[in-house]
C-alpha positions in Angstrom: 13.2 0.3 5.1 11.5 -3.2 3.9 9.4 -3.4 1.1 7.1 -6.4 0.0 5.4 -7.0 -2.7 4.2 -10.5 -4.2 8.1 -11.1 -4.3 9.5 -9.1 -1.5 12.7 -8.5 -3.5 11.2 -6.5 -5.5 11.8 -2.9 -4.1 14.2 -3.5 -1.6 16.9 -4.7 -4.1 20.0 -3.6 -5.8 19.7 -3.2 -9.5 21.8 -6.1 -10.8 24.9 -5.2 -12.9 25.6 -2.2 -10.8 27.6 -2.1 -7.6 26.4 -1.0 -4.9 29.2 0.7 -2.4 30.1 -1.6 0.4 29.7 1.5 2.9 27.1 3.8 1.5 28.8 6.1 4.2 31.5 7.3 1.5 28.2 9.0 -0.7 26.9 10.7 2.4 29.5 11.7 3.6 30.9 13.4 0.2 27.4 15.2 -0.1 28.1 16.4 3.8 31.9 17.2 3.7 30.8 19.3 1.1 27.9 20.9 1.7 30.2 21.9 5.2 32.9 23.5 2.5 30.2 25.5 0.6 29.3 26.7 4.1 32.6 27.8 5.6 33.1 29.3 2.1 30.2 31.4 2.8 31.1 32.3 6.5 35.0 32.7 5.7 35.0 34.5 2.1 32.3 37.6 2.7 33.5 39.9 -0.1 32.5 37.4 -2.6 28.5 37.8 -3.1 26.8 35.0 -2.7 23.0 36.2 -2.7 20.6 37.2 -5.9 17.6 38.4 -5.8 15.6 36.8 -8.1 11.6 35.8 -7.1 11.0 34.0 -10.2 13.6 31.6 -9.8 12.8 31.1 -6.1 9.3 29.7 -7.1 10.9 27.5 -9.5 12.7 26.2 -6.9 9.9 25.5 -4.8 7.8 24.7 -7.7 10.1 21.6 -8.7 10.8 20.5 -5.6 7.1 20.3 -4.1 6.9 18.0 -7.5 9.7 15.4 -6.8 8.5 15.4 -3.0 5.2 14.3 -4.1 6.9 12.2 -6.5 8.9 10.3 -4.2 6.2 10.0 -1.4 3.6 8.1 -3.9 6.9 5.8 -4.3 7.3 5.0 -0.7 3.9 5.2 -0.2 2.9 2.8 -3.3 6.1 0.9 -0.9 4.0 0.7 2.4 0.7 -0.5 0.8 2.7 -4.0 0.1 5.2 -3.8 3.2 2.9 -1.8 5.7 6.0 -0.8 7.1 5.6 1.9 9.7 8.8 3.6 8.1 7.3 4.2 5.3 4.0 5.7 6.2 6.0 7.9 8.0 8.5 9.0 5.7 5.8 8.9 3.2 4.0 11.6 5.4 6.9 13.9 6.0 7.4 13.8 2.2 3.8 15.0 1.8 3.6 17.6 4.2 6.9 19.3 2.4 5.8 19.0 -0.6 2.1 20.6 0.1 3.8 23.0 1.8 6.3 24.1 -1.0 3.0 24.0 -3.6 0.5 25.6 -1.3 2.3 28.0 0.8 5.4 28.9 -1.3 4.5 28.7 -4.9 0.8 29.3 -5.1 0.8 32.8 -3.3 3.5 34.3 -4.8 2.3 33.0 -8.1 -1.0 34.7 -7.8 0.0 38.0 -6.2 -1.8 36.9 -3.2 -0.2 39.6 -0.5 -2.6 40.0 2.0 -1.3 36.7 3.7 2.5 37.7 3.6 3.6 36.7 7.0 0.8 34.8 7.7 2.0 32.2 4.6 5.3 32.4 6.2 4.8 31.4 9.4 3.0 28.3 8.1 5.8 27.6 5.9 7.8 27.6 9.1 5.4 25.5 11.1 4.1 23.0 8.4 8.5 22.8 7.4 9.1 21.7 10.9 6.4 19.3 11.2 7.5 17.2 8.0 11.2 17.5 9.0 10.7 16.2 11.9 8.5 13.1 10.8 10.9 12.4 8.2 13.5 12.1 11.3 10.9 10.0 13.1 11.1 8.1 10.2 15.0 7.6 10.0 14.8 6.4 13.5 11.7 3.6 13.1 13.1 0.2 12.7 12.6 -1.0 9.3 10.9 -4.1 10.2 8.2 -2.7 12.4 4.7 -3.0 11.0 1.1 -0.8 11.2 -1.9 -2.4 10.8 -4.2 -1.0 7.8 -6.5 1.3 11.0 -3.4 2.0 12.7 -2.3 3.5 9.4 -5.1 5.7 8.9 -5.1 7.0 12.6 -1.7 8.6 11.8 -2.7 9.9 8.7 -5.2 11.9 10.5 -3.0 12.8 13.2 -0.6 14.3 11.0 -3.3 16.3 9.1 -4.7 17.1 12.8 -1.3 18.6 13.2 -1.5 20.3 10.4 -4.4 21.9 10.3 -4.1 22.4 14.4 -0.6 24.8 13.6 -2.7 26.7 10.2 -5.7 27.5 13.2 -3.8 29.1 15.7 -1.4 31.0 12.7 -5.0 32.6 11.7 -6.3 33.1 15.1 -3.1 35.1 15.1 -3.2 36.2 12.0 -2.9 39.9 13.2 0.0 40.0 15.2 2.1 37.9 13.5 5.8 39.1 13.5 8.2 39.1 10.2 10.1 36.5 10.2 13.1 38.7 9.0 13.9 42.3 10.1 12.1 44.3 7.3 15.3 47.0 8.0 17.8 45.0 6.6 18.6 44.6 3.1 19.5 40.7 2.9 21.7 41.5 -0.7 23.3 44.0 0.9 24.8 41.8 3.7 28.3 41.4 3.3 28.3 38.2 5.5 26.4 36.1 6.8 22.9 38.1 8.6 21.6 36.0 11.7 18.2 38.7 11.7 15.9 36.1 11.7 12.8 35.9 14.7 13.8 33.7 17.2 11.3 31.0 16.7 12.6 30.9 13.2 16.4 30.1 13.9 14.6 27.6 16.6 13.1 26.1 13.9 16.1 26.0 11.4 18.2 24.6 14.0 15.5 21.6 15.2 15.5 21.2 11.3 19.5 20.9 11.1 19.7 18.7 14.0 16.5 16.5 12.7 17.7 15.9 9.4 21.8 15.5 10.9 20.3 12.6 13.0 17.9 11.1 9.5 21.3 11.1 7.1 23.2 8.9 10.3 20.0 6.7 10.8 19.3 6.3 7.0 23.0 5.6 6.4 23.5 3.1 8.3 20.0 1.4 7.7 21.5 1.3 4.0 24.7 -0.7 5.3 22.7 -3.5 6.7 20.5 -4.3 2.9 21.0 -3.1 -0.2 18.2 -0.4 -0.7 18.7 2.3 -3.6 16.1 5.0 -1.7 17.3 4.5 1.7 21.0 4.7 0.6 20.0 8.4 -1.4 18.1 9.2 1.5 21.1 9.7 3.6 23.1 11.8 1.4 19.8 13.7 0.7 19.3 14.5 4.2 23.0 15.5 5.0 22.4 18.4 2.2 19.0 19.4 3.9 21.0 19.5 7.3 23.4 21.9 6.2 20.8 23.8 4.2 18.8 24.4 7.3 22.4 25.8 8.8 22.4 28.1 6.0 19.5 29.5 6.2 20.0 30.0 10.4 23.2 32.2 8.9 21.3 33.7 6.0 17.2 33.8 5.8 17.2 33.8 2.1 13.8 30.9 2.5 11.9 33.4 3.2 12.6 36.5 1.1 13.2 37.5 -2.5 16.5 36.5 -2.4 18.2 32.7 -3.8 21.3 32.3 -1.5 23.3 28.8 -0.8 20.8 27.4 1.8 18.5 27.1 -1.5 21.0 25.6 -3.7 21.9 23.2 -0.8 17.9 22.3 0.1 17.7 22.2 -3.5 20.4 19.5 -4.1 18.0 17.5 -1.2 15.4 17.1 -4.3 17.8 16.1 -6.7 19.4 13.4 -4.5 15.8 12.2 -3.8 15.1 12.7 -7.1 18.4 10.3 -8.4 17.2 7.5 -4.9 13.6 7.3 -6.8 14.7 6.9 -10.4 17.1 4.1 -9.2 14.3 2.7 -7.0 12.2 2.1 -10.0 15.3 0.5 -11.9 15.6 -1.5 -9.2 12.0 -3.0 -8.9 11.5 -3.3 -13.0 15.1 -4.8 -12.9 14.5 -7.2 -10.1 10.7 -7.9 -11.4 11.7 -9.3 -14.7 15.0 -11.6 -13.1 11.8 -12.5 -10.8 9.7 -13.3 -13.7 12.6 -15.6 -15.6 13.2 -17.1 -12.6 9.3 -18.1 -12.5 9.4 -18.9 -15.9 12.5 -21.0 -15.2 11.0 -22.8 -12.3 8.1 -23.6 -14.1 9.7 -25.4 -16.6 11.6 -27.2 -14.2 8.6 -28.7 -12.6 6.6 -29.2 -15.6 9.8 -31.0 -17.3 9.6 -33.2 -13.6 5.6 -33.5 -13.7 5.7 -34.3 -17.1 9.1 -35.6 -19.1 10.8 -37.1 -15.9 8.0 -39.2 -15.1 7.6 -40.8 -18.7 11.1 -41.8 -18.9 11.2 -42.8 -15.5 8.0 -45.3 -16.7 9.9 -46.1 -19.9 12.9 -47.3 -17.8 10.4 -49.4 -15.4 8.9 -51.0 -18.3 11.9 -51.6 -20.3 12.8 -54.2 -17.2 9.3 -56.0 -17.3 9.7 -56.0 -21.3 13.3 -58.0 -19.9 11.7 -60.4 -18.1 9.0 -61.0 -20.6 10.5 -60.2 -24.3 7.5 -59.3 -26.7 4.9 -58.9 -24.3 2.6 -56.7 -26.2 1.2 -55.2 -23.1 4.4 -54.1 -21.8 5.5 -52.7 -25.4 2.2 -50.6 -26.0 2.7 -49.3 -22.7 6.4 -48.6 -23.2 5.4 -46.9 -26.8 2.4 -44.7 -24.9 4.9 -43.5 -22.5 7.3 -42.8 -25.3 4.8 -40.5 -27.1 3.7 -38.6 -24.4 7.3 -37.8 -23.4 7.8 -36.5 -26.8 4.9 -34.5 -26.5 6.1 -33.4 -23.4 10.1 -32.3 -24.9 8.1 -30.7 -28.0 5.8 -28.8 -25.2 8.6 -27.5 -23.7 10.3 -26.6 -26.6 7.8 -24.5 -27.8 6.9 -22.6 -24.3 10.7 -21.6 -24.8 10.8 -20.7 -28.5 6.8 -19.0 -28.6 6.6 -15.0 -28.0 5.7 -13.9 -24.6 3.0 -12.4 -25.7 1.4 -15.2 -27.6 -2.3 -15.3 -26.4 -4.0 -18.8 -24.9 -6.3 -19.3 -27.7 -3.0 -19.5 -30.7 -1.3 -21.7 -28.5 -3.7 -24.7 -28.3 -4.7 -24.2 -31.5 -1.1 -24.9 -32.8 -0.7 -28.1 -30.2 -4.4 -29.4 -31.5 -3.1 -28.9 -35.4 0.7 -30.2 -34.4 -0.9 -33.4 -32.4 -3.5 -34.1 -35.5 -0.6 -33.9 -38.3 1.7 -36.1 -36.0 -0.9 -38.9 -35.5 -2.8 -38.4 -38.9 -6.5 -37.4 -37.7 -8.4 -34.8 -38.5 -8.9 -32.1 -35.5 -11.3 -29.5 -35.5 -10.8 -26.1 -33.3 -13.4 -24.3 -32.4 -12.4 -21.1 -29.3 -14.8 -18.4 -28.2 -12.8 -15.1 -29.3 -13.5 -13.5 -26.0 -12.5 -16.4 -23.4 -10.0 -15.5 -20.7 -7.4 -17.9 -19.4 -5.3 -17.0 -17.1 -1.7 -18.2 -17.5 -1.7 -20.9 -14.8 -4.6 -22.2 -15.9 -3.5 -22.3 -20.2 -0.2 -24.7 -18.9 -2.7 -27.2 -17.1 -5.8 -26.2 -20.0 -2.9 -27.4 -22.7 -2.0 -30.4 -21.0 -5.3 -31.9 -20.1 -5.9 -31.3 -23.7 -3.0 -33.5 -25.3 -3.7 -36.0 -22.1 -7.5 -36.3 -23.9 -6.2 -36.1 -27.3 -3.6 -38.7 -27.4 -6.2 -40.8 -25.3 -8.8 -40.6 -28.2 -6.1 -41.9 -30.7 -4.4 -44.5 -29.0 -6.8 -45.8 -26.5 -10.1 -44.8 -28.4 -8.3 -45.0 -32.1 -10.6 -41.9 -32.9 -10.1 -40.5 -36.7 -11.6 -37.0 -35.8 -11.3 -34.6 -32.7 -13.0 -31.8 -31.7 -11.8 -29.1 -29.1 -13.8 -26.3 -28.0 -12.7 -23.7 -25.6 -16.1 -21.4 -24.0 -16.6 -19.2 -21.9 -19.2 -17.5 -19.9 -18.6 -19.9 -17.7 -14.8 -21.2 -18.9 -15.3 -24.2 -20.4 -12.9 -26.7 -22.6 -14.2 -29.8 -24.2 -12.4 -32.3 -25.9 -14.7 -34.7 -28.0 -13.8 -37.2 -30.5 -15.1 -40.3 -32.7 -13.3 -43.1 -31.3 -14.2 -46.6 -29.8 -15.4 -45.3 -26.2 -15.0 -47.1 -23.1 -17.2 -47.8 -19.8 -17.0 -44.7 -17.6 -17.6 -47.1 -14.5 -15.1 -49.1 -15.0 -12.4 -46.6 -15.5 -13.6 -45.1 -12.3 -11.3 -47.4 -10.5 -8.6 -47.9 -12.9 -5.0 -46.1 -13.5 -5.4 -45.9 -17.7 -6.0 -42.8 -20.0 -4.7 -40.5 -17.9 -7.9 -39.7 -16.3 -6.1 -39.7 -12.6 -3.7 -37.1 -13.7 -6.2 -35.0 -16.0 -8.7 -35.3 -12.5 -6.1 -33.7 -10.2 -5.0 -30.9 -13.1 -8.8 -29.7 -13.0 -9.0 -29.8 -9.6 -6.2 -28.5 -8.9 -7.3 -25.0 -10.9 -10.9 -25.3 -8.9 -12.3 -26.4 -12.1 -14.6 -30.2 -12.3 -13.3 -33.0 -15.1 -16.2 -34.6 -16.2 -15.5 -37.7 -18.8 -18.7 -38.8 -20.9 -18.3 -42.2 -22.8 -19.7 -45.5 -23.9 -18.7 -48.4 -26.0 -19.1 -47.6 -29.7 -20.0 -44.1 -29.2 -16.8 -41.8 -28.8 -15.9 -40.0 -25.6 -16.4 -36.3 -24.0 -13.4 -34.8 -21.6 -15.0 -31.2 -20.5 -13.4 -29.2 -17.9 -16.1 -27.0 -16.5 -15.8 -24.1 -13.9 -18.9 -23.8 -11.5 
């Protein structure tokens, strides 16, 4: 079973730390070996007593697994809204149908007292149990990489609840001459061995249901020795305990009666298994989402360490050859110095995105790079951020570096003795305004300097506009602006 997400690692992933067994055959086949013992004990020991009657523990029994079925099918199906595997909507759908039908027509009625619908409530549990099993198998059997369409998806939603609702019609048209499902005459407790007394349609049905979910633990087995997936590898064992619980209750009716017997224990054991397969599945995805997250986080800082460090020392090095060839060229040395200041800003950048909280918000971050970059150069900066103005965090790394590009700009190039930085919003707006000499706009269209080529592709690169206002004499404006 695949599962996608943003990073399609995500679901279908072992949890790190923990191995995995190289044949997830060994867990299914210790749930199966001994469910089979439990069974032959049944069959082979009869004078030990092995049914109770006890009603209020069979609702319990129903009533917590119709939970962790719905439980597990929001997981897969929360699984197929990224993967829009076809697996999973149907393994999502067999879930459901068991689980409404342990809630609706197992719990509820004998909750409420409701006994004018005995047999009829029985006979849907029978049909509706079938149905589910038997999409679960379909399930087992659909190649994990096979994909639905989003209208393909909803067509066999409704065919299932067709199916559904189709079986629940003809039960009530019916409704009158419904059989028992279990001769009335015999006492169930009093059996002394196993009591095949069930209608014929019913053993049908348990034995389609043993076969079904026999042929599920094989598929979902083996699907979980191809990829490490924690559901899938659950799934098997899961269904090998619902296989022999269905050939249980073919030797013993207990389902549907007063009486708990092993078949219950056995289907029971299904939830837990599915239960244990969806806790680890959750481990799994918050496990592999946060290694996901470092590793964004690391390659982040790799390419801003390239984009930003790399290149200045690669400039330094370039320079420190023409400064070589021509010792005490002034050009060449305040080039050399510019590119040795922003590579410091650049380490100190870095060393901070490493070293802040990771839950430090946009606006306390540039603050503290405005305050740090006016202390280190000995202006005076001014901060000024609308409280309410959301950055996304994509859009803060580029936001931050377009500021100290303009900042360091106004000090060296312009020699400005005060800077202003205002963050807006309504639409997102950052301006960065300062005192300093100015320059012709027009001129600087065309040339390399000041950063204003890499500032330019940073905005544009968010979908945002880089609008520089300047003039000799009168200070200069960098605004990014979203339209």
């Amino acid at each position: 079973m695949s599962a996608t997400t943003s990073d399609p690692t995500l679901y279908a992933s072992a949890v790190p730390g923990q191995d995995v067994p190289r044949s997830p055959w060994r867990l299914t086949a210790v749930a199966g070996v001994g469910a089979l013992l439990v069974t032959l004990g049944v069959v082979g020991l009869p004078f030990l007593s092995f049914a109770y009657r006890a009603p209020t523990l069979h609702v319990a029994l129903e009533t917590s697994a119709a939970l962790v079925a719905l439980v597990v099918a929001y997981l897969v199906r929360g699984r197929f809204q990224s993967s829009r595997s076809l697996q999973e909507l149907l393994l999502a759908t067999g879930l459901g149908l068991v689980a409404i039908t342990n809630l609706v027509l197992a719990v509820l009625p004998p909750a409420f007292a409701i006994a004018d619908v005995e047999e009829l409530r029985r006979w849907g549990a029978v049909a509706l149990r079938l149905l589910g099993t038997l999409t679960i198998a379909a399930a087992a059997l659909t190649p994990a990489d096979r994909q639905v369409s989003r209208r393909n998806s909803g067509w066999i939603g409704l065919a299932a609840v067709g199916a559904a609702v189709a079986a629940l019609t003809a039960l009530l048209l019916f409704a009158d001459g419904l059989p028992p499902l279990v001769d009335p005459s015999i006492d169930l407790g009093d059996a002394g061995r196993p009591a095949v007394v069930g209608h014929p349609l019913v053993l049908v049905s348990q034995a389609l249901g043993a076969i079904a979910y026999a042929v599920a633990a094989v598929a979902f087995t083996r699907q979980a020795g191809r990829r490490p997936d924690e559901l899938v590898r659950w799934l098997g064992a899961a269904c090998a305990l619902a296989a022999a619980s269905r050939v249980n209750y073919f030797l013993f009716p207990s389902l549907y009666s007063d009486y708990v017997y092993t078949g219950d224990l056995l289907r029971f054991g299904f939830y837990v298994l599915l239960l244990i397969g969806a806790a680890r599945e959750v481990q799994s995805f918050w496990t592999a989402r946060a290694e996901a997250a470092v590793l964004e986080d690391r390659r982040r800082l790799a390419r801003d360490l390239h984009d930003g460090l790399t290149q200045e020392l690669s400039y330094i090095w370039a320079q420190s050859g023409q400064l070589a060839k021509r010792p005490g060229d002034p050009a060449v040395v305040e080039r050399i110095s510019g590119a040795a200041g922003r590579a410091l800003d650049e380490s100190r950048r870095a060393i901070a995105a490493l070293t802040r909280p990771l839950d430090e918000g946009f606006d306390v971050v540039l603050r503290q790079q405005v305050e740090q970059m006016a202390s280190r150069y000995d202006v005076e900066a001014v901060v000024d951020l609308a409280p309410d103005a959301r950055v996304a965090p994509q859009q803060g790394e580029e936001l931050l570096r377009i500021t100290g590009e303009a900042f360091r700009n106004a000090v060296r190039h312009g020699r400005a003795s005060y800077v202003r930085v205002r963050l807006e919003e309504a639409p997102l707006r950052l301006v960065v305004q300062d005192d300093g000499q100015g320059f012709d706009v027009s001129a600087a269209k065309t040339a390399t300097g000041f950063g204003l080529v890499s500032m330019r592709e940073r905005a544009e690169g968010m979908g945002a506009q880089l609008v520089v206002s300047s003039e000799p004499a009168s200070g200069t404006t960098v605004e990014v602006v979203w339209t």
